[in-house]
C-alpha positions as CSV (number, residue, x, y, z in Angstrom):
1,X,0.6,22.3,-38.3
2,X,0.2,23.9,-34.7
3,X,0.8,22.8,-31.6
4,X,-2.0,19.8,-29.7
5,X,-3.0,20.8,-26.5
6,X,-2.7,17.6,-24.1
7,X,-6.2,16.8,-24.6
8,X,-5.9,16.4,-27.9
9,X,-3.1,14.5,-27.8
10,X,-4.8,12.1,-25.1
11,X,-8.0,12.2,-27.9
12,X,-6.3,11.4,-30.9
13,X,-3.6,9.2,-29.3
14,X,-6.5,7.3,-27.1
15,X,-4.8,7.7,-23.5
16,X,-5.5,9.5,-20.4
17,X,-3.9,12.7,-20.1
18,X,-2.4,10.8,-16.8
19,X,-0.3,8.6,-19.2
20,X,0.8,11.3,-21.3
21,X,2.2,13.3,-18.0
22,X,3.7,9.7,-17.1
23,X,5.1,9.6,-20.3
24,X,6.8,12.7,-20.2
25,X,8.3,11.7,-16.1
26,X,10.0,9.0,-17.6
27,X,11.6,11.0,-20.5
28,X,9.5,9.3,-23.3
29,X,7.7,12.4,-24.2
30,X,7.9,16.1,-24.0
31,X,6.0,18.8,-24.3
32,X,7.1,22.0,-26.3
33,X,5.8,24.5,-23.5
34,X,2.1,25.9,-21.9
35,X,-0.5,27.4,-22.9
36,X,-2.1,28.7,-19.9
37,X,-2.3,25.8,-17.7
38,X,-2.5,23.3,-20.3
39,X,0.5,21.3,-21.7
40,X,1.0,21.4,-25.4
41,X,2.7,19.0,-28.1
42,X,4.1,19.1,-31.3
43,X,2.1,16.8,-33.5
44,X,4.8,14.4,-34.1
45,X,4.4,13.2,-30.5
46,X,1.4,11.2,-31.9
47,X,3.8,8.7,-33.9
48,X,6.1,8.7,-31.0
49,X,3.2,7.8,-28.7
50,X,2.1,5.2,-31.7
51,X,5.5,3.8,-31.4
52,X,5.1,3.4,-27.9
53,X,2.0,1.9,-27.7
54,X,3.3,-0.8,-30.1
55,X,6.4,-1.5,-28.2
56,X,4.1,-2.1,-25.4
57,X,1.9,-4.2,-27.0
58,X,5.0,-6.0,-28.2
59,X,6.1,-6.6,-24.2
60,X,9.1,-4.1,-24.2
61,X,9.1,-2.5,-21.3
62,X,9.1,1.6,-20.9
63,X,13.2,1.5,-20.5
64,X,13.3,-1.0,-23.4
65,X,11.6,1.7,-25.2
66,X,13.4,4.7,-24.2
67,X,16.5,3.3,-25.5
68,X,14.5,3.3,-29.1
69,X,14.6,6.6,-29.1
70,X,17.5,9.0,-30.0
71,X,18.7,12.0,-27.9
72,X,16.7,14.4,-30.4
73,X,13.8,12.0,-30.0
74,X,14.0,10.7,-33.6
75,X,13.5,6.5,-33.7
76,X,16.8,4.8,-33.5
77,X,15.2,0.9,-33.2
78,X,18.0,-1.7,-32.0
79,X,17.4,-5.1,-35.3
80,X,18.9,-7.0,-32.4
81,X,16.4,-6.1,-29.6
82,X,13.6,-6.3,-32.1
83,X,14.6,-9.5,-32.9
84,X,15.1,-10.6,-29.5
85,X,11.4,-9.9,-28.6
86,X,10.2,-11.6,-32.1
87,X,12.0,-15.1,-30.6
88,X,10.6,-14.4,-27.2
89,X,7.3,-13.8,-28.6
90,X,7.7,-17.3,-30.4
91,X,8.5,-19.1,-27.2
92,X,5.0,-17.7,-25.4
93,X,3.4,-18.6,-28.3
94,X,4.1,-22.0,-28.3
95,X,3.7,-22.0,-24.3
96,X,0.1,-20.3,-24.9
97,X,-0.5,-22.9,-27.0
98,X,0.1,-26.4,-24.7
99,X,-1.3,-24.1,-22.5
100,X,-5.1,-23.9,-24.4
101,X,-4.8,-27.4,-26.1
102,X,-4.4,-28.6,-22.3
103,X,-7.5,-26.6,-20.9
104,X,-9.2,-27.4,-23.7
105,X,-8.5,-31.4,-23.2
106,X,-9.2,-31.0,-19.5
107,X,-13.1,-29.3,-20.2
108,X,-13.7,-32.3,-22.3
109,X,-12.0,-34.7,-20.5
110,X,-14.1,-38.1,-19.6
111,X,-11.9,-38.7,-16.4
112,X,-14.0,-38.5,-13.0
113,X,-12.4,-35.5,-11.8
114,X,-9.5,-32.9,-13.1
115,X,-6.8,-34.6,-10.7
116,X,-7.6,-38.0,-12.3
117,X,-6.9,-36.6,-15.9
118,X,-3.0,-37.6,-16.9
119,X,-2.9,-34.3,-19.1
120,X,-4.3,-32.2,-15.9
121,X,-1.9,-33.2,-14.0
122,X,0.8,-32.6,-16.8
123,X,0.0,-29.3,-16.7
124,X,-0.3,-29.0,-13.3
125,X,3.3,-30.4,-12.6
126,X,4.5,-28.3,-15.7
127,X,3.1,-25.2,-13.9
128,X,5.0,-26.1,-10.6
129,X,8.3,-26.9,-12.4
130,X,8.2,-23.4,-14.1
131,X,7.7,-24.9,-17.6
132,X,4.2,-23.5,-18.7
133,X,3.7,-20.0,-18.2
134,X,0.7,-19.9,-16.1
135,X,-1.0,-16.1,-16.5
136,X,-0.3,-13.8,-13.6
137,X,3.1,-15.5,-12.9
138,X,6.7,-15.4,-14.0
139,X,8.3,-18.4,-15.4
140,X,12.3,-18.3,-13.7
141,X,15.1,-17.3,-16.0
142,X,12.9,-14.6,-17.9
């Protein structure tokens, strides 16, 4: 198969062309040279950009992921780190879930106000403490 220019790489792979030139700044991707102006790609970069996207939906971050990733650019996936993730997933999981049966309990909740409702303010003092993951902030230790 010939080379992909970078557009067609950013088509088929469904990215800017701004994250594949990221990509290749932070050593995850290269290109195998120019044609004219534009960069150009073996094809394989579209499972390494596949493994990517899936590490990033998995919450590695883009070091995590260069460490997956032998000198020669072939996969070299750590169990243990894989595994790692898979229990950290479980934990959010189970934090997402208090999480919705609590704001689902609190839209349907008979007390006069929010602040009157014992499981509100559960979760609002679980929140504070660092014990539910509210979105858009970091729960300590993690």
């Amino acid at each position: 198969m010939t080379e992909l220019d970078i557009a067609e790489v950013a088509r088929r792979a469904g990215v800017p062309a701004s994250t594949l030139r990221f990509y290749e700044e932070k050593g995850l991707i290269s290109p195998t040279g120019r044609r004219g102006l534009r960069r150009q790609y073996d094809p394989g970069v579209l499972e390494r950009l596949a493994l990517i996207a899936l590490g990033r939906t998995a919450g590695f971050s883009l070091d995590e992921i260069a460490l997956m990733f032998a000198p020669d650019g072939q996969p070299r996936i750590d169990r243990q780190m894989l595994a790692a993730k898979a229990e950290e997933l479980d934990h959010r999981i189970r934090e997402l879930g208090v999480l919705r049966d609590s704001l689902r309990h609190a839209a349907a909740c008979p007390a006069p106000s929010h602040m009157e409702c014992p499981t509100f303010r559960r979760l609002l003092d679980a929140a504070a403490s660092g014990g539910v993951a509210v979105p858009g902030r970091r729960v300590p230790g993690r």
